[in-house]
Structure formats: C-alpha cells, structure tokens
C-alpha positions in Angstrom: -18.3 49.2 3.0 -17.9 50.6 5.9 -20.8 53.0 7.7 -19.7 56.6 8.3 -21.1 57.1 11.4 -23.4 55.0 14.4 -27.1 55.2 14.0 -30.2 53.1 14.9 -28.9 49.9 13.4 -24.8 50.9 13.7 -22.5 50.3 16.3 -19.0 50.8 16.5 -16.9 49.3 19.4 -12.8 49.3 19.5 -13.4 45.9 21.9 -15.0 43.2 22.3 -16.8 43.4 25.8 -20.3 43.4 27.3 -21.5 46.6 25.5 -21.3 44.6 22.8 -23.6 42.0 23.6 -25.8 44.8 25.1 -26.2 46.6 21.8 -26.9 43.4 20.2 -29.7 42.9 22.9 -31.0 46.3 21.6 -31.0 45.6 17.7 -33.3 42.2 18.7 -35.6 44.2 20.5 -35.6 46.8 17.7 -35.3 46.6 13.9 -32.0 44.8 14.0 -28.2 45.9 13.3 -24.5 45.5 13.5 -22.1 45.8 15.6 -18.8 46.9 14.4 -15.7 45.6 16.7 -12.2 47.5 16.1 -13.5 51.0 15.2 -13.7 54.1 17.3 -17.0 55.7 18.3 -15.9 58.1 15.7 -15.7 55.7 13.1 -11.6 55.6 12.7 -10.6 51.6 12.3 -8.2 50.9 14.8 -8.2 47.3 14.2 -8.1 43.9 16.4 -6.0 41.0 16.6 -7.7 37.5 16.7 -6.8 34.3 16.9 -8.3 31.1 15.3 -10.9 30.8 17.7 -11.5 34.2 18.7 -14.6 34.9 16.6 -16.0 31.8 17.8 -15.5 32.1 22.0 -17.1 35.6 21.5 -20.2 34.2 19.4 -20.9 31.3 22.4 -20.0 34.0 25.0 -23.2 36.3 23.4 -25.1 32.8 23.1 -24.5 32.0 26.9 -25.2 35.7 27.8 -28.6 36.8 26.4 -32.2 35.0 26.8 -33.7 33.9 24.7 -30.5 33.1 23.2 -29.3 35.5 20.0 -26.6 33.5 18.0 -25.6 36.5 15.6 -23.7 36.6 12.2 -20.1 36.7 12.3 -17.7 37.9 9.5 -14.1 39.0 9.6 -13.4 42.0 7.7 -10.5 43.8 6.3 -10.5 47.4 6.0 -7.5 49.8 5.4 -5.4 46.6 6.1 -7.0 46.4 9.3 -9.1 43.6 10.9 -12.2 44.2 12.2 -15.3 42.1 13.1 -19.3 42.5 12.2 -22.0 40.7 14.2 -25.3 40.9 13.0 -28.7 40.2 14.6 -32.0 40.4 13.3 -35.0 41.4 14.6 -35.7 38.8 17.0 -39.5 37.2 16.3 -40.8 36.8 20.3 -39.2 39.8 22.5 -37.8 41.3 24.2 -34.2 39.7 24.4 -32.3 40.0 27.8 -28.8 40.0 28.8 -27.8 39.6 32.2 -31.5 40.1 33.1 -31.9 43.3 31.8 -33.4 44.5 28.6 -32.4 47.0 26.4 -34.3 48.4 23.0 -31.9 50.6 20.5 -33.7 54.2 20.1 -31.6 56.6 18.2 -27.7 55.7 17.8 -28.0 54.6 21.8 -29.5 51.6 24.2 -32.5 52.5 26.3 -33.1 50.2 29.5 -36.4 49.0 28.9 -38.8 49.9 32.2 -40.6 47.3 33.5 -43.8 48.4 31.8 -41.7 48.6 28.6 -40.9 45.1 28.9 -44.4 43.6 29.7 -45.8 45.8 26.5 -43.4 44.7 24.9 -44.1 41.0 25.0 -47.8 41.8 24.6 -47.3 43.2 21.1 -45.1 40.2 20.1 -47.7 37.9 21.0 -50.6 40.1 19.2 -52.0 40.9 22.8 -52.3 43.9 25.0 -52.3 45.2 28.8 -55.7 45.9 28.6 -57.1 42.1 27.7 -55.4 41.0 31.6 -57.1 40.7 34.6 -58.3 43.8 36.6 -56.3 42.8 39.9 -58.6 42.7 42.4 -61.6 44.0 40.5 -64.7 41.8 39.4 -68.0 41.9 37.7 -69.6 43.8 40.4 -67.3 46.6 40.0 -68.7 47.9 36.6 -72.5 49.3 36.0 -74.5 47.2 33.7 -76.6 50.2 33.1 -73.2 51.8 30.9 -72.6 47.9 29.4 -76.4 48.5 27.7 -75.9 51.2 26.8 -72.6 50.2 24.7 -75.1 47.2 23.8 -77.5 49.3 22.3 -75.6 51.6 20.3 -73.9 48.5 19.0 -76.9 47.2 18.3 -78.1 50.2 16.0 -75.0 50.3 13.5 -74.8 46.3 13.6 -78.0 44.3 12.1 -76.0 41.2 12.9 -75.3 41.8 16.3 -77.0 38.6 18.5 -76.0 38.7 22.2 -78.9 38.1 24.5 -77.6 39.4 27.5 -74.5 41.5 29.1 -73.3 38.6 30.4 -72.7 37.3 26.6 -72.3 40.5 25.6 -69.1 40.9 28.4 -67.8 37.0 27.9 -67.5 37.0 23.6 -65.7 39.8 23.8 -63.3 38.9 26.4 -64.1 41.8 29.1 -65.1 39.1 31.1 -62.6 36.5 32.3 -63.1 32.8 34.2 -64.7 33.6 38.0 -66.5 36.5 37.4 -63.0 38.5 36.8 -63.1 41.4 34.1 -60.2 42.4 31.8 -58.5 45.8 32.3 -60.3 47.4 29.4 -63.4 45.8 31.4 -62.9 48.3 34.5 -61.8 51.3 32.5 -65.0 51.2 30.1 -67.7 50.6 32.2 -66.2 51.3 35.8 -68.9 51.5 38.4 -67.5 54.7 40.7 -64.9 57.0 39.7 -61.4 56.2 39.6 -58.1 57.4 39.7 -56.6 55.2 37.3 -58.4 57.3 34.5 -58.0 60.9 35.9 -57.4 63.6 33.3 -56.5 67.0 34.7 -57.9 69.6 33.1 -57.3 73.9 32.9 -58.1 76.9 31.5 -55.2 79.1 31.9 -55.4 83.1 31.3 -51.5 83.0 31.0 -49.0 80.8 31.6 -49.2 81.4 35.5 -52.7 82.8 35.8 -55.5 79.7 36.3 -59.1 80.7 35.9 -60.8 77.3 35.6 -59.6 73.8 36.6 -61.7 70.8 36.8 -61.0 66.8 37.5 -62.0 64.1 35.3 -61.9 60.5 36.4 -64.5 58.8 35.4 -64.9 55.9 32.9 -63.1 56.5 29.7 -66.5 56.2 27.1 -68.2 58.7 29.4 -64.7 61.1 29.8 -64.6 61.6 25.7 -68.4 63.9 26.0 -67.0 65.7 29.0 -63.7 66.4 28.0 -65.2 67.8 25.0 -67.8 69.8 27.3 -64.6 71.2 29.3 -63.1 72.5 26.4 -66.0 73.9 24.7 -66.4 76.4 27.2 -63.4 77.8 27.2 -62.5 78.2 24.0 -63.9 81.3 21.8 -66.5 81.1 18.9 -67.2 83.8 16.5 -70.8 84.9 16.0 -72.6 87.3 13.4 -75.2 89.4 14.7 -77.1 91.9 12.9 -79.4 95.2 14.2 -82.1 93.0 13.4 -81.3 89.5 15.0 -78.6 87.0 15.7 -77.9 84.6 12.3 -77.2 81.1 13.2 -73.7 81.4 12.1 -71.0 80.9 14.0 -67.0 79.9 14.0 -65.4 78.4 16.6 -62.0 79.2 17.1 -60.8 75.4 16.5 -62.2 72.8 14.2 -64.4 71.0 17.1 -64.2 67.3 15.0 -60.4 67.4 14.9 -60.2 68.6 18.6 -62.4 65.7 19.1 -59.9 63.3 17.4 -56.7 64.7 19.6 -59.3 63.7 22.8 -60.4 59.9 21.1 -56.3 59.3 20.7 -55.5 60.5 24.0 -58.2 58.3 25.8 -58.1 55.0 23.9 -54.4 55.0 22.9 -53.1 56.1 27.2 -51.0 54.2 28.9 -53.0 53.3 31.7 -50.0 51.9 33.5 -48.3 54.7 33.6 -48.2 56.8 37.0 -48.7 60.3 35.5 -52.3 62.0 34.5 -53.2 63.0 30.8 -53.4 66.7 30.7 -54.9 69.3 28.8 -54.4 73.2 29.3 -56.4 75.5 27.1 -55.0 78.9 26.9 -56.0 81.9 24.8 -54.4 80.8 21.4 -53.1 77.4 22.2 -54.7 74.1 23.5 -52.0 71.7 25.0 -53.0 68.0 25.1 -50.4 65.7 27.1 -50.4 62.4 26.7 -48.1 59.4 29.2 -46.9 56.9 26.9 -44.5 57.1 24.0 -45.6 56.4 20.8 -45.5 52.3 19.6 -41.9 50.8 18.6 -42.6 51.2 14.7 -43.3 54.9 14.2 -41.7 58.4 14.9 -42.7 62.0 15.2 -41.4 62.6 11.7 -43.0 59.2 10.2 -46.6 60.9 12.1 -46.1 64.0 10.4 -45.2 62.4 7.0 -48.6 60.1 7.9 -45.8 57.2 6.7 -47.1 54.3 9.5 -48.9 51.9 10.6 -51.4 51.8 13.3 -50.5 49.7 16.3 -53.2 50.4 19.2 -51.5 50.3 22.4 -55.3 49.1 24.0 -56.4 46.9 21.6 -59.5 45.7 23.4 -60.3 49.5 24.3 -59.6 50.4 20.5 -61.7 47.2 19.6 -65.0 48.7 21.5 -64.6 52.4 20.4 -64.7 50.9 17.1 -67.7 49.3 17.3 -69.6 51.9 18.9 -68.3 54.6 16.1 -66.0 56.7 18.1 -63.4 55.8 15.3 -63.9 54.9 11.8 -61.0 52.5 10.9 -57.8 52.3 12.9 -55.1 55.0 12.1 -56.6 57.3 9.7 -57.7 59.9 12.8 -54.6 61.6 13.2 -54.7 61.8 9.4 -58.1 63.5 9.3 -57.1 65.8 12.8 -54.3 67.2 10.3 -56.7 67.9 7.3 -59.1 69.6 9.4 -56.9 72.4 10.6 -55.7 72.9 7.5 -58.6 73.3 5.3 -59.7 75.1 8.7 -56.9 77.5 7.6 -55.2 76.9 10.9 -51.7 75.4 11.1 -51.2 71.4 11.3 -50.9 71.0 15.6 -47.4 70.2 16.7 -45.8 66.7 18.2 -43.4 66.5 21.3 -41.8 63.6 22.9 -41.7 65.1 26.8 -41.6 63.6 30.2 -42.4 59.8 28.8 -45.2 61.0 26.8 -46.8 62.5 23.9 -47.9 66.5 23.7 -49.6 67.9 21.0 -50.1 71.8 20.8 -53.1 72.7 19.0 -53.2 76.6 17.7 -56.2 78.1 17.1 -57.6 81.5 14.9 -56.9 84.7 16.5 -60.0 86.2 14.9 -61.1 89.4 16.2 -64.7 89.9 18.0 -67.4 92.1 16.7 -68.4 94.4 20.0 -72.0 93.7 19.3 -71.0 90.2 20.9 -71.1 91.8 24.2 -74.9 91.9 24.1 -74.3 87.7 25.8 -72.9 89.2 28.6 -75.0 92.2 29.2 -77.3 90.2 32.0 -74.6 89.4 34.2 -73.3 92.6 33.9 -76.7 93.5 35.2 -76.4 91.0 38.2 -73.4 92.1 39.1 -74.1 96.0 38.9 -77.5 95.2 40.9 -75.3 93.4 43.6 -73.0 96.4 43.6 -76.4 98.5 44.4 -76.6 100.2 40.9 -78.0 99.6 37.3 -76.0 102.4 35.5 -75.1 101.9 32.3 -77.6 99.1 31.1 -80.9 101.1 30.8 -80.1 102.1 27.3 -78.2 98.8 26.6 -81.7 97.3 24.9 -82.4 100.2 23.2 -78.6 100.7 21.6 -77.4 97.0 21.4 -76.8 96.9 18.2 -75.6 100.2 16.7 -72.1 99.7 16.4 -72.0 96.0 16.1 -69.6 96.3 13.2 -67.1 98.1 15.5 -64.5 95.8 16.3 -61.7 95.4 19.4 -58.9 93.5 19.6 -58.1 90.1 21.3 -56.5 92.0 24.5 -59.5 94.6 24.8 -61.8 91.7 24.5 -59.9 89.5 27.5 -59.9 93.1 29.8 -63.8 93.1 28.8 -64.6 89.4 30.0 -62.2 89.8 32.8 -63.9 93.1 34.2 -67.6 90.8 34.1 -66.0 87.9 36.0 -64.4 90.4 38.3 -65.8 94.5 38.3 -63.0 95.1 41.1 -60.2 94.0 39.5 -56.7 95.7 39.4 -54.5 97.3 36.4 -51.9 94.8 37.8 -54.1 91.9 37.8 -54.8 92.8 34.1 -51.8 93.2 33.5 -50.8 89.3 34.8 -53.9 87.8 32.8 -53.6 89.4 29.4 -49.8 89.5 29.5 -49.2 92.9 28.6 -47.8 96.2 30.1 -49.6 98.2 32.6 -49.1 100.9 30.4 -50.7 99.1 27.3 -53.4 97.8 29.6 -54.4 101.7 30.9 -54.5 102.8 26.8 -56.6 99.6 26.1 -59.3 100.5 29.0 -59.0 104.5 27.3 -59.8 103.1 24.2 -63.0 100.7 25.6 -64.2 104.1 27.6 -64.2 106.2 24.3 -66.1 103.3 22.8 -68.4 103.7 25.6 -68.2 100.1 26.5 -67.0 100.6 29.9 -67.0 102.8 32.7 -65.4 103.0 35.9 -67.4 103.4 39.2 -66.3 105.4 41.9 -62.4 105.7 43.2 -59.6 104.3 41.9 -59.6 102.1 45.1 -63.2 101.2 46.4 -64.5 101.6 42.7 -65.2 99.1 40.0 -65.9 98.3 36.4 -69.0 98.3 34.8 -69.1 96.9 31.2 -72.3 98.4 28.8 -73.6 97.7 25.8 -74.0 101.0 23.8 
C-alpha cells in the first residue's frame, strides 16, 4: 500500500529528476527509505509513463551519480490504475553517501546538507572512530602539563588494582593520546592542556532578569579541571535553604537544585561538546531557572522525544574523552546519566529539566524549588551589612542585631522581598527603578514590598530619598 503522507523514510516525487537521487543520498546516510515517483507531495498518484527501459536508465543514472555508488531497489507499481515507481535504499554500511559532491542526511520528512563537520563525524562514527582520537594540528607533547597527566594517573591508579603503566609517557601512548613524533590526539590537548585555551571556553552568568547581569565569569581551561569550577560557579549563585534555631544553626540545609544531577547536566555538556564547533557552551543561572546550552546536535540515532522516553542508545560524540572520564569515575557506565539527572529532580520534587534543539545545539532548562527563606537567614549577611554601614560612616541598626538575631527566625518573606534584601547589601544606594529592573516587578509592588521589610524592622532607610541609602538589620 501506499503511504499517506512523506516522513523520515517517505518520499513522494511526480518526476523522476535529481531530487530524487538527492533523497535517496539522504535515506543512505540515515535509516533508509523510499522514494515514490508519480505522486504529488500531497500524496495524490498522478502517475508516469515508462518505457521498457526507463526503470533501468534511471537506476544506472543514480549509480553514475552518487559515491560511493547506491544501486537501489526498483519496482513498478500499480495504483488506482496508475503507474508509479519505488526505489529503495538501505542504510548504507560506510557513510556518508554523496551526489554530485555533496552530502545530504534525511531529518524529518526533508534533506539536510550535511556541514562539513557533519560529514567528517559522520565518517568517524561509521568507522567506530571519533574527532577527538586525530592529531592536535600543530600541538605536541610539550603543550600539555604532566603534572594534570599524574594526576589522572593516580586517581586511575586508586579505583584500578590492575593498572601497570610506569610512566606518563606509557600512560599517554596505550591509550592513544599520544601519536607517532611526539604528536597528541585532540582529546590529548583538551584534557591536560598546558595554558588556557579558547577552544574550551564556557561562558558563564548569573542573571538577576533576563536583561540585568550581576555576575559573569570565563572558563577556558582544560576540560577535567572546568567540571569542579563550573560546579563552583554555579554553587554560588544558586540559593540553599538553611534551619537555624534561637539556639544555633543545625547542619541542615536544601539547596534549591539537586547538586548530583546539576552535576550530570555539566559532565554531558563537557565530554559530549562538539569541540569543532565555533560557538561557546553556555550556562545562565537565573533566579528559578538554570539554562545550560550546549553546540552540537544530538548523535544520528536518538531524538528529544526518544531522550525523554530514555528509549536509546548511547553514542559518545568524544569517545576518547568519554573513555578517560570513565576511568577516572566522573561517569559510571555510558548513557545512564541523563537517566539518573531525570530521577533526581523528580524524587527532588522538582520537575524533569526540559530539551531544546536551538541554534545547532542542545539547551536544557533546569527549574529549581521556589522555597521561601526564613528571615533568621539574614544573620549571614549581617557583617557586610556592617562593612558597608561603617564605610557609609554609621553602625545604626546592628548593635542589637547580636542580641535579637534570632527572635523571629520563624517569620518568613517572600522570594521578591528576599532579592530587594540581598540587592540593598550588594548595593545600599540603589534605586526603586533599579529594583524594579532586577526583581521584575512594578515600582509600585516594589515600594509595598520595602513597607512591608520596614514594618518587619529588617530595613531602614538612611537619610533622603536622594543622597540616602539602605541599611539591612537583623532584629
């Protein structure tokens, strides 16, 4: 019978021409398909007329056309007394398959034109290899610090009682990192890179809105060191929820994501990059949200909806880099992280993080709790309230701060009072419309949230409205 409508392995063509053999191009470099000549793109059979050895001059004309050369099924069909003709092409074993010296890989009901890139990762996963086992252009053995290859060494060392290597040199040579005259693999320069580079850089922010940046920082150093500092970056600027007592502070406290599935999101972003890719990974942490962008689209063989059914099969894009952060424990076994990422914010009570295809790469949008703060927190921030006020020429307000820290530490305020707090510490001489950019609410609901935090007696203004500033106590 005949399909309803085009789809990943469908095509419909009233002619035969070189879309044809483009499509079938596509299938081989995909899953495989058919190509339907003599129906519309709609799917209404219009029908061809062929002679004896039509079907044949079209099957040497795709043969002559495409390399390596695809020599597809033929069959003449008759439907609602109409001819038509199916080829069909498997998935073709080495890829990718080119017509005309261009490559195209079906994705959706459509050809994509493969990149360059595409092409060359392309062929590496065929032949079980991957970017990061090449040569470092340029780059040899001096340009990586044996001090971080030791280090690898020795944590190896510790979870392996068979590990044997004598030296880095062996150490560097069995596993491939280093290459014939002193020239180290890709995955070589990116793990143990002597100086900072900008092949690795990861862009990082803590926004107060979606406009208004209070932190930013730079990453580019090698990618074993990155995961600890990314994880340092985002750390301090998220929120954590602590219970404190009149008595003492309990060593309890919740932060406002799970940190071990955070910590997956970061292990997938650095050993599965495309490191060929021009762009920067990204990660922008705002108040209730952490995005995480990623360049590289996700391997040939899964989706976003097979990642969120957890119906696939890992295929590291850096298989040497995956290899190594294996061995060392940053991953347990290949593909069960995202797996355990989405298990952790749910039993965390949060909801499962969300999957985007944008600008040739992979976002993932992490939400976090939205818990409110206990004012008695505020006691953290009392001393550089006290440096500030002492800069301002004044100490008012945090005499009694020790005596009455703790009596209404079950009063609570809300996420928006709490950001006007903080914000008033980092900044006593800040404006209602300044407040009003950061927290993303109206002046006027800013001006009842300060009335409220002054009957609380957590803050007080000092001096004019112009000239003055804010000075947070502890009460």
């Amino acid at each position: 019978m005949l399909p309803n409508k085009e789809s990943i392995s469908v095509e419909f063509k009233t002619s035969f021409n070189e879309d044809v053999i483009e499509t079938l191009v596509a299938f081989s470099n995909a899953k495989g398909g058919t190509v339907f000549v003599g129906v519309s793109d709609t799917g209404k059979v219009q029908g061809l007329t062929v002679g004896k050895e039509t079907v044949q001059n079209w099957i040497n004309e795709i043969r002559n056309k495409t390399n390596p050369q695809l020599l597809p099924d033929a069959e003449e069909l008759i439907v609602e007394n109409k001819t038509i003709i199916s080829f069909f092409v498997q998935e073709y074993p080495i890829k990718p398959v080119a017509t005309r010296g261009k490559y195209f890989k079906r994705t959706g009901n459509s050809n994509h034109l493969l990149s360059a890139t595409e092409v060359a990762n392309m062929h590496l996963q065929t032949v079980n290899s991957s970017w990061d086992y090449y040569p470092r252009p340029h780059k040899t053995i001096n340009d990586i610090s044996f001090e971080k290859v030791e280090k690898v060494m020795n944590i190896i060392k510790r979870r392996d009682e068979n590990f044997q290597f004598e030296n880095t040199h062996e150490f560097l040579a069995k596993n491939e990192l280093l290459l014939e005259n002193d020239k180290i693999s890709n995955g070589c320069f990116l793990m143990f890179s002597k100086d900072e580079n900008l092949y690795t850089t990861i862009q990082m922010g803590h926004f107060a809105s979606e406009i208004v940046i209070k932190d930013d920082v730079v990453n580019s150093d090698d990618i074993l060191t990155q995961i600890e500092e990314v994880m340092q970056f985002i750390k301090k600027h998220i929120n954590k929820e602590l219970i404190i007592t009149d008595t003492q502070v309990e060593n309890i406290q919740r932060w406002q994501y799970p940190l071990d599935a955070l910590r997956e999101i970061v292990l997938n972003m650095i050993i599965h990059r495309d490191y060929t890719a021009s762009s920067n990974s990204i990660i922008k942490i705002f108040p209730d949200h952490i995005l995480f962008f990623n360049p590289g689209a996700l391997p040939d063989s899964i989706t976003i909806e097979q990642l969120k059914a957890n119906q696939y099969i890992s295929a590291p894009r850096n298989r040497q880099i995956a290899k190594m952060a294996k061995e060392t424990g940053l991953i347990e076994r290949y593909g069960t992280g995202i797996r355990r990422m989405r298990s952790m914010f749910i039993d965390y009570g949060l909801e499962e993080p969300k999957y985007e295809m944008i600008s040739g790469g992979l976002a993932v949008t992490a939400f976090g709790l939205k818990f409110e703060i206990e004012s008695s927190d505020l006691v953290n921030m009392k001393k550089e309230n006290q440096l500030i006020n002492k800069e301002k020429g004044t100490e008012k307000g945090t005499e009694k701060g020790t005596e009455k820290g703790t009596e209404k530490g079950t009063e609570k305020i809300t996420k928006n009072q709490q950001l006007i707090i903080e914000n008033m510490l980092q900044e006593p001489s800040i404006t209602i419309e300044e407040l009003t950019l950061i927290v993303g609410i109206t002046a006027s609901k800013i001006k009842e949230n300060i009335s409220k935090l002054k009957a609380k007696g957590l803050i007080e203004r000092v001096g004019a409205d112009r000239g003055g500033y804010w000075c947070v106590q502890n009460k």
